[in-house]
C-alpha positions in Angstrom: -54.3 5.9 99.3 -54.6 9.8 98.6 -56.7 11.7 101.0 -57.3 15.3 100.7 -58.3 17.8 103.9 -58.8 21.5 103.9 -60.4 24.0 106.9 -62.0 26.2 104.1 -65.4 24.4 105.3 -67.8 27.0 104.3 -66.5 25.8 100.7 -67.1 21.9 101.0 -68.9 21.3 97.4 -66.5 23.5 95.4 -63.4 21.5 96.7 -64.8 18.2 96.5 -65.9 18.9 93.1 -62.4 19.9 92.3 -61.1 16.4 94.0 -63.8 14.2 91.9 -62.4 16.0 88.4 -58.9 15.2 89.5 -59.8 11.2 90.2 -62.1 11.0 87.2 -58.6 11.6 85.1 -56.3 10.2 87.0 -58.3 7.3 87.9 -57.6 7.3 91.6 -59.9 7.6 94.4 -58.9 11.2 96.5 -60.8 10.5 99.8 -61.5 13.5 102.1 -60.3 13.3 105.6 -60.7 14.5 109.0 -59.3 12.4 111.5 -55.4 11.8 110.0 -53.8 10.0 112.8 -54.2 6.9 111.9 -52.2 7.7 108.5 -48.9 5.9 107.5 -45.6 6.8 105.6 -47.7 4.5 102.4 -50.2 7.5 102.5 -50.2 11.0 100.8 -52.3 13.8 102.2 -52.8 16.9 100.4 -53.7 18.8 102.7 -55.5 22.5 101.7 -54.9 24.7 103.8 -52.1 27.9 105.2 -51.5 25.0 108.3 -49.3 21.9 108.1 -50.7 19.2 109.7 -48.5 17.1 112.3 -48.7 13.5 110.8 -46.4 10.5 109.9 -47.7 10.5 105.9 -46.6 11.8 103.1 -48.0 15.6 102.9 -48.6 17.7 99.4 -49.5 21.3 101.3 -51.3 23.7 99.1 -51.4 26.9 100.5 -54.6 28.2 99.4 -55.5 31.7 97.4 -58.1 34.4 98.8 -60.3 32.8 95.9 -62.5 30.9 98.3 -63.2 33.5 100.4 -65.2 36.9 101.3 -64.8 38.2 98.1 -66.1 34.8 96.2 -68.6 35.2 93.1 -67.8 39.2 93.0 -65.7 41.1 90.6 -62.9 41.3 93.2 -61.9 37.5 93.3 -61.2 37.5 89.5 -57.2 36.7 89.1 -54.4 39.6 89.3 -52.9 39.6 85.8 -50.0 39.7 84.5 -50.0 36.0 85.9 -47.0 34.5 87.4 -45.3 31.4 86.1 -43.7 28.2 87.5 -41.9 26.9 84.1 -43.8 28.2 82.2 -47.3 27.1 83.8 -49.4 30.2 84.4 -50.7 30.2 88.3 -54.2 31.9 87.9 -54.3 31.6 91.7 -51.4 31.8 93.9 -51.6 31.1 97.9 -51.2 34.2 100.4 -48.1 32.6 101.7 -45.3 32.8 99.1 -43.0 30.3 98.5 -39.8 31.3 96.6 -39.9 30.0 93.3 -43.1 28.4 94.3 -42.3 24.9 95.7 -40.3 23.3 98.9 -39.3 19.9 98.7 -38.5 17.8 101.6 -38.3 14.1 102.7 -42.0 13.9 103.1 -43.2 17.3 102.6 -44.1 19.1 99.3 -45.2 22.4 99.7 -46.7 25.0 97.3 -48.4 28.5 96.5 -49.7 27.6 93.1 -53.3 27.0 94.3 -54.1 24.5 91.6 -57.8 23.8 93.8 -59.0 27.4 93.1 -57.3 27.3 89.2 -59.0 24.3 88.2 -62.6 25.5 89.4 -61.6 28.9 88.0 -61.5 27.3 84.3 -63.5 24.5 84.3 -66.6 26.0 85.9 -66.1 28.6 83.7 -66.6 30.9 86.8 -65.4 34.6 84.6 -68.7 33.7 82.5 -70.8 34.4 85.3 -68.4 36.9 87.2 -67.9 39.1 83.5 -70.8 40.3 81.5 -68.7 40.6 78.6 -71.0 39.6 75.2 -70.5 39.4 71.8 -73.4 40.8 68.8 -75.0 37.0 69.2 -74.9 37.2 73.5 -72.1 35.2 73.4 -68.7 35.6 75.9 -66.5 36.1 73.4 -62.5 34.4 73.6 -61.4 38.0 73.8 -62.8 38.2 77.4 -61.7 35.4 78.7 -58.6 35.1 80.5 -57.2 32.6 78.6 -57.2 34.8 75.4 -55.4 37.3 77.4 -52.7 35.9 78.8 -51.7 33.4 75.9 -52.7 30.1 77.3 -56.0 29.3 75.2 -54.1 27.0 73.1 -53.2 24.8 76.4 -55.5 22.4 78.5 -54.2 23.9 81.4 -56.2 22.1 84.0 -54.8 19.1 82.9 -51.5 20.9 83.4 -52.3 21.5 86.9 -53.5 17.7 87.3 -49.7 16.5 85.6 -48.2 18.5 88.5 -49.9 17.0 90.8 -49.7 13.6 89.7 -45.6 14.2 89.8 -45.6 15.6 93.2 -47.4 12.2 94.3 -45.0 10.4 92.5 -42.1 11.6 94.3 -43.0 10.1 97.4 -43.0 6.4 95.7 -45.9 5.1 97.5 -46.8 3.1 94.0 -49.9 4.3 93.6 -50.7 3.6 89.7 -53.5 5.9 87.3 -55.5 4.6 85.4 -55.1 4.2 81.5 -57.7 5.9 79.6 -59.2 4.5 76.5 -57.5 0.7 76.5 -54.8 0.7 73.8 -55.2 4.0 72.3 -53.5 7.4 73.2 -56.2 9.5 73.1 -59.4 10.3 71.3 -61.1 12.3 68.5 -64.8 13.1 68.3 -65.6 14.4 64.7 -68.4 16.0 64.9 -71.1 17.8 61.8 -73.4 20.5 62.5 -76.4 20.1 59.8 -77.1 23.8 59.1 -78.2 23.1 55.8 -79.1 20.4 53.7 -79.5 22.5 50.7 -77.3 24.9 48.8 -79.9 26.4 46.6 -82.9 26.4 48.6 -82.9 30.2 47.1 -81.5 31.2 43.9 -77.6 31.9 44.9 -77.8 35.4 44.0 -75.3 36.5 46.2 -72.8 33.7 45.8 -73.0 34.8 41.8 -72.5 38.4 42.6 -69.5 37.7 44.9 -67.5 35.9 42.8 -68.4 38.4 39.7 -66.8 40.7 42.0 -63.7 38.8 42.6 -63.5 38.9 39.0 -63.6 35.1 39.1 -66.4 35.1 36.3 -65.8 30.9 35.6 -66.9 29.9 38.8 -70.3 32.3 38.8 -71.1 30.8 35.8 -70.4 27.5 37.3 -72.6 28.2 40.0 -75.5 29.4 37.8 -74.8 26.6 35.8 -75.0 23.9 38.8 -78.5 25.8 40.0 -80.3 25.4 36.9 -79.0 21.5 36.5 -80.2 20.9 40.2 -83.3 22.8 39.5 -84.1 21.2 36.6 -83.4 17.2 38.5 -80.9 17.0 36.7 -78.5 16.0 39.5 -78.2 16.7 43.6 -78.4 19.2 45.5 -73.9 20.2 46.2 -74.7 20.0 50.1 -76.9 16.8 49.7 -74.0 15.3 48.4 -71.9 15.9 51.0 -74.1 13.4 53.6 -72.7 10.6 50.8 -69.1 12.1 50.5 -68.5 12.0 54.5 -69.9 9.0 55.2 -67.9 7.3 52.7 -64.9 9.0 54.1 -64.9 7.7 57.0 -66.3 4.6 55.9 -62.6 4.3 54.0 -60.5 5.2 57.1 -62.3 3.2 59.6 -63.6 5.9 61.8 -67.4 7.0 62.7 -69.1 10.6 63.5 -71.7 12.1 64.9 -74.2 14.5 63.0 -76.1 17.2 64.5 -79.8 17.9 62.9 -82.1 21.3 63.8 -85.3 20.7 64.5 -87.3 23.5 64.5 -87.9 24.5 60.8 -85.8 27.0 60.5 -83.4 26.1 57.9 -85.3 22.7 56.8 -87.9 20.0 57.4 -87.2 17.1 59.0 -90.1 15.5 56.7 -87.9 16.5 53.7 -87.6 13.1 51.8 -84.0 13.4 50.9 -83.1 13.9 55.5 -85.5 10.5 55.4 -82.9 8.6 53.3 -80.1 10.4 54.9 -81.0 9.8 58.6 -81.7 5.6 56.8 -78.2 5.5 55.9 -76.5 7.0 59.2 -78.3 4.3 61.1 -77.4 2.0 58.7 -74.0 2.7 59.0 -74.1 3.9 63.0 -73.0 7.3 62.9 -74.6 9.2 65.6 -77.5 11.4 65.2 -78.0 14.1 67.3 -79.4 17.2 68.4 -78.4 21.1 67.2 -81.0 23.2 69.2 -82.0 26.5 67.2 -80.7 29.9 68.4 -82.8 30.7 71.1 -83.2 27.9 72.8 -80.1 28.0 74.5 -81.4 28.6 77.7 -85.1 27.3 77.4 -85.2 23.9 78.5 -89.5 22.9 76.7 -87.8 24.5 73.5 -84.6 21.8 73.6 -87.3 19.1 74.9 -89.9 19.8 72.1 -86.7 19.7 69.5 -85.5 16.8 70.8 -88.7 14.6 70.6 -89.3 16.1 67.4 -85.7 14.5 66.3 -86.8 11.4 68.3 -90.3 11.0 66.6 -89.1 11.3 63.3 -85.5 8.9 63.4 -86.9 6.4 65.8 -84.3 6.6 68.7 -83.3 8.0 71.4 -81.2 11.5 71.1 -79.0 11.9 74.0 -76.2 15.0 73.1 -75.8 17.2 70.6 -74.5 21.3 70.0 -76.0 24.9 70.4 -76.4 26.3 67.6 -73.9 28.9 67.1 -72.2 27.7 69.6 -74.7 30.4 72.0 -74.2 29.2 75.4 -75.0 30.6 79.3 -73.1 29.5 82.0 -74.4 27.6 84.0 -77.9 27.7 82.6 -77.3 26.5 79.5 -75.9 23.2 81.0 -79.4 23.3 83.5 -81.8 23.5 80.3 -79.7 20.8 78.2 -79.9 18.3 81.9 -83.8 19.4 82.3 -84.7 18.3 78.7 -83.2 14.9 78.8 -79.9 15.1 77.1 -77.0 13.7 78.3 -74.3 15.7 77.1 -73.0 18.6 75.7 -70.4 19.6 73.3 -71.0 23.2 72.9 -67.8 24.2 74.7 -65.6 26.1 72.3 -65.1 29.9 71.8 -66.6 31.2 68.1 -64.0 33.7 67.4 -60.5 31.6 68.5 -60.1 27.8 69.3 -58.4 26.3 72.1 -59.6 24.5 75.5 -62.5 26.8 77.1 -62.8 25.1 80.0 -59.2 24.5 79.9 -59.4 20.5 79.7 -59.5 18.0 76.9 -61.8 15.6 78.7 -65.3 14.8 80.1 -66.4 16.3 83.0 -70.0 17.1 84.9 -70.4 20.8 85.0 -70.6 23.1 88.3 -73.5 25.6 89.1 -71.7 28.3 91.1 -74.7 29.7 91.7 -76.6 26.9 93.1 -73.5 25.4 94.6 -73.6 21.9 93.2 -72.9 19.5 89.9 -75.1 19.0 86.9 -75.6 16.1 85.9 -74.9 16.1 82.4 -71.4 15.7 80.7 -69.3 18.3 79.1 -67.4 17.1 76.2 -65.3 20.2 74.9 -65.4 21.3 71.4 -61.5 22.2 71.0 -61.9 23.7 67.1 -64.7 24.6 64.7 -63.8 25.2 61.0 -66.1 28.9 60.5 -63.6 29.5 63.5 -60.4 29.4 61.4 -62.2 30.3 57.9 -64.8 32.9 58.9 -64.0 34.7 62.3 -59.6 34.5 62.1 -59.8 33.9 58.2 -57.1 31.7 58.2 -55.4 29.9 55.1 -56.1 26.1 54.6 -52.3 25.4 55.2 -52.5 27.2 58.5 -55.6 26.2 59.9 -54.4 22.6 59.6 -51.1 23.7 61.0 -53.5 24.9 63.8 -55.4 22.2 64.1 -52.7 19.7 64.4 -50.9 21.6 66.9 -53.9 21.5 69.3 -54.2 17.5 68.3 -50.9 17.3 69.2 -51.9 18.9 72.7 -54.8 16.3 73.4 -52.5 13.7 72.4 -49.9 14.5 75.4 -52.5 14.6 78.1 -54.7 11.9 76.7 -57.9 13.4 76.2 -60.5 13.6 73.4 -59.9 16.0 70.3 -63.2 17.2 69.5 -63.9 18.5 65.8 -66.8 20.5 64.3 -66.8 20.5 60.4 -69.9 22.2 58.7 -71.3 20.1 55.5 -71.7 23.0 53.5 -67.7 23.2 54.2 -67.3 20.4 51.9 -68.4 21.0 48.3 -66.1 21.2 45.3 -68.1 23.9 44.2 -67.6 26.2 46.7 -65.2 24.9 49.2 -62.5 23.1 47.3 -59.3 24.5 49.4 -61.3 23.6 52.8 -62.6 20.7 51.8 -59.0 19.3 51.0 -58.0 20.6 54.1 -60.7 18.5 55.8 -59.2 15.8 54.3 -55.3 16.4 54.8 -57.0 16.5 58.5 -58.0 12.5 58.2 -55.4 11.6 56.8 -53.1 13.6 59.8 -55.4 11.9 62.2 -55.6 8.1 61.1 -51.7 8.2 61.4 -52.4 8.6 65.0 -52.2 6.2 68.0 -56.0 7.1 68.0 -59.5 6.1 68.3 -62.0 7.9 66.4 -65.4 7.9 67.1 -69.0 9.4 67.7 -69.6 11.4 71.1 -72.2 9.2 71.5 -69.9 6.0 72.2 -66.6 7.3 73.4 -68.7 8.7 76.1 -70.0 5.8 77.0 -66.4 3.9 77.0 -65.9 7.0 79.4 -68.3 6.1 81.8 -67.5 2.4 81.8 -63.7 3.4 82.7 -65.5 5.3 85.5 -66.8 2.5 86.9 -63.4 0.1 87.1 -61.9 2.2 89.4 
């Protein structure tokens, strides 16, 4: 067995949480402890705390950070950069005992400074959010804030680095305690998920589209466009982003894998009584992609907005919605994840940085978010969003080859640690019209994932394989 035991009492439900994320992963139990004597040399302990217990276990002693202290939830806890490394792994947190080169091995004794406990609640809880009041033009915290961005590790699920470490220390004490495996016989897992912010290219004359590419002196395609408006106009063929609903479903139809597509309800953009979204939402049943919910832009943090949108997306496709994305990826931590739980969904995958990609939370898989302010879990789940395409086209502006150099590269990341690789592709991304280059990259991006050791599904149902691994252990 692996028990845990700290003397930071006053900070029970932030280290428990911090436990229960490590044994959701890892698929061990950590139990907290009091009373150790009765403990044997088939035990570990890690023990939290600047004292070494006397006991006849095996003993992983953290030596905890000021972080859980006086100066919790005010500016002065946030972490002293430049950060120091062990191997390369930044230590957001480091214990006020220093080790030299930050770990002592003995028989039965492994004892560290990097303060992993405080480091894994620092990212996942997303605890700068509330700390910072950093916002971009939309109110969102933007990348640039974050301490990720800053010291070069936003391209690294780095609380699953932490949980690695601690999974070798454990291991050196060969008590034969054995993980779990996640996902059966598949590495790891990709999500592909499609925000629907349009369902219509031309639902005004493309003015603007004409006049850019006149400018760009690229006078075939504008009259290509004009051409294309007047046809669709006239019924004489589909709408380009209508098409698209056809174009990815057969897609994935070909390489065996399923999505999940993300409507707006409010009007905004389009009606859900629109008779083509009728057919479409049909055929996604049909074929059991996932429909779900992308809440307009300010109902972020209004949990009777999310609800109305929901049940109007319930009323209209005849099932139950229970997930989705923010539109714009506009998010308030933890409030957000309190509106989303109070209107009935059941998870998130908002969870991504607009302006750069990488792990915002700092892990690649499922977890139940944290209320710092409240002091206690939410009970929805978080399922990261690790890339979103206007990320590399719009905001870094990014060339198709390198975005899918990117892209792979963070797959590749998932992959080692096992997690899910959570995708956002736009529709209107996907039009030979106007997208060609991306939409090729979209699919060079298949075909790079279906030579994967992968399963590839909706949110919807990997989640649920997630919570029936839960309960086998």
């Amino acid at each position: 067995m692996i028990y845990y035991k700290t003397d930071k009492k006053n900070y029970k439900n932030q280290i428990e949480y911090i436990f229960d994320i490590f044994s959701n992963i890892l698929g061990i139990n950590f139990v907290e402890i009091n009373d150790i004597s009765d403990l044997t040399q088939k035990d570990i302990l890690i023990n939290y705390s600047n004292k070494k217990p006397e006991t006849k276990c095996n003993i992983i002693n953290i030596i905890p950070s000021n972080f859980f202290g006086k100066n919790y939830l005010k500016i002065e806890s946030m972490p002293k950069t430049p950060l120091d490394k062990y191997n390369n792994l930044p230590i957001i947190y480091q214990g006020g005992n220093k080790i030299k080169r930050h770990i002592h091995k003995s028989k039965n004794l492994i004892e560290t400074d990097i303060d992993i406990i405080a480091s894994s609640f620092f990212m996942i809880t997303r605890y700068e959010e509330v700390i910072l009041k950093n916002k971009d033009k939309f109110g969102r915290f933007p990348a640039t804030a974050s301490l990720a961005y800053k010291e070069k590790f936003l391209d690294r699920p780095i609380v699953n680095e932490y949980i690695e470490l601690l999974w070798s220390w454990a291991n050196k004490f060969n008590t034969k305690i054995e993980r779990k495996k996640s996902w059966r016989e598949k590495k790891f897992t990709v999500a592909i998920t499609h925000d629907i912010d349009e369902i219509k290219k031309y639902r005004r004359p493309p003015i603007f589209t004409i006049i850019k590419f006149l400018k760009e002196k690229n006078v075939k395609r504008a009259k290509n466009v004009l051409a294309d408006y007047i046809k669709v106009k006239l019924g004489l063929k589909k709408d380009p982003y209508l098409k698209t609903f056809d174009y990815i479903i057969n897609l994935e139809k070909e390489y065996g894998f399923n999505s999940s597509f993300y409507f707006m309800t409010s009007g905004e953009r389009y009606s859900l009584l629109d008779v083509n979204l009728k057919k479409i939402f049909e055929k996604l049943k049909k074929e059991n992609f996932e429909i779900g919910i992308h809440p307009s832009f300010n109902a972020y943090n209004n949990p009777d907005i999310i609800k109305k949108e929901k049940e109007n997306l319930e009323k209209i496709v005849d099932s139950k919605i229970v997930g989705g994305r923010q539109h714009y990826l506009k998010w308030e931590i933890p409030k957000s994840w309190e509106a989303w739980r109070r209107a009935g969904l059941k998870y998130d995958t908002t969870l991504c940085y607009a302006d750069h990609e990488g792990f915002r939370c700092g892990t690649c898989y499922p977890f139940k978010p944290f209320d710092i302010i409240k002091n206690e879990t939410i009970d929805i789940w978080e399922i990261p969003l690790i890339v979103m395409d206007g990320t590399l086209i719009d905001y870094k502006k990014l060339s198709p080859d390198k975005a899918l150099m990117v892209m792979t590269n963070l797959l590749n990341q998932v992959k080692k640690y096992n997690g899910i690789f959570v995708l956002l592709w736009h529709n209107s991304y996907m039009t030979n019209l106007f997208t060609p280059k991306w939409k090729r990259c979209f699919e060079n991006f298949y075909k790079i994932i279906s030579e994967k050791n992968c399963l590839v599904s909706s949110v919807k149902k990997i989640l649920s394989s997630w919570e029936n691994e839960q309960q086998n252990y």
